[in-house]
Every structure is written in structure tokens, then in C-alpha cells.
N, C-alpha and C positions, 0 to 999 in steps of 0.2 A: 140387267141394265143398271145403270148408276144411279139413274131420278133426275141428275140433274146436270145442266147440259151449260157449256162456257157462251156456246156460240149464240145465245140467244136467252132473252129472259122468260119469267114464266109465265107470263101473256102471250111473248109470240109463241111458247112451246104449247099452250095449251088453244091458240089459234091453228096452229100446223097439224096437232094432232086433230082437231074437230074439222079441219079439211081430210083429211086420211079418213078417218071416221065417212064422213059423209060418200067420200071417195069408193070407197069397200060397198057400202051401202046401194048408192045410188047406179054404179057402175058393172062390181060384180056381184052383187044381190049378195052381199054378206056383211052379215052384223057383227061388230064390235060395241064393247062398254068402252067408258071412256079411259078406267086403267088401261084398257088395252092397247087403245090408242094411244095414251101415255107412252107406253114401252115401244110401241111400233116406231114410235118418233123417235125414240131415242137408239134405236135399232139403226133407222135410218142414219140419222144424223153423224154416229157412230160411225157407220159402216160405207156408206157413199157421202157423206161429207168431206172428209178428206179429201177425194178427189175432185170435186167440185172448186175447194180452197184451192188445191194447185194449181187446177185449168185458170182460177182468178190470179193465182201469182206468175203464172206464166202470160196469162194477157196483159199482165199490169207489167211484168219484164220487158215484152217487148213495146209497147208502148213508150217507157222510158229511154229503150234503145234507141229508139223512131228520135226521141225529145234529141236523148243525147247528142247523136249522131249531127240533128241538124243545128245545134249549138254549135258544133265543131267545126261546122261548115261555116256559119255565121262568121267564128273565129278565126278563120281562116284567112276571108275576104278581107279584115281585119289590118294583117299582116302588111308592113308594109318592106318594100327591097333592102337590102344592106349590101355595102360591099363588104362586109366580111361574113357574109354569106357562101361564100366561096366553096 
């Protein structure tokens, strides 16, 4: 693993990991130190983050489309007749 991660600083990394940590723990009865959490996060992060950031640029894409779209409409009603329209 690298240690150290763009997408977040190293309070929330070491937040996220000591949720994972507890997570392992409390849920499948399995103990982690806190390197190990360390590296689990960044494993994570790594490895299903990417996908996460897409699903967010793909919601944020179309959302702007939505914006776009009804500016254009706005634009539209805007528009007033010409006779060289023709």
C-alpha cells in the first residue's frame, strides 16, 4: 500500500480505518491492529474508491444535464419571432 491517500487527510484516514477496525471486530469477530487497519483503508480506498468517484461524476453529469437542459428551455421562451426567420 502507499500509506498515504489524496482523497482524504490523515484524521479522516485514521477515522475510517478505526471504523473498519471496529467493523472486523464487533461484526465478524475478528481482530485487527491498527496498522492493519491502516493498510485495509487504503486497500479499500485504492481498490473500490475509484468506483465510488465515478458513480459521483456520473450523478454530478447528469444533474448538470437536468440544469443544462432547462436553461435551454428558459432560452428558448426567451426567443422572440423574426421575419427573417424564414
Amino acid at each position: 500500500m502507499t500509506g498515504t491517500c489524496l482523497l482524504m487527510n490523515q484524521d479522516q484516514r485514521t477515522i475510517i480505518a478505526e471504523e473498519l477496525r471496529r467493523f472486523l471486530d464487533d461484526e465478524l469477530d475478528t481482530s485487527i491492529g491498527t496498522f492493519e487497519a491502516a493498510d485495509l483503508t487504503d486497500f479499500v480506498v485504492e481498490k473500490i474508491g475509484p468506483w465510488f468517484y465515478n458513480q459521483g461524476v456520473l450523478d454530478a453529469r447528469a444533474k448538470l444535464s437536468n440544469v443544462v437542459d432547462s436553461i435551454v428551455e428558459e432560452l428558448t421562451l426567451l426567443e422572440k419571432p423574426s421575419p427573417l426567420d424564414r
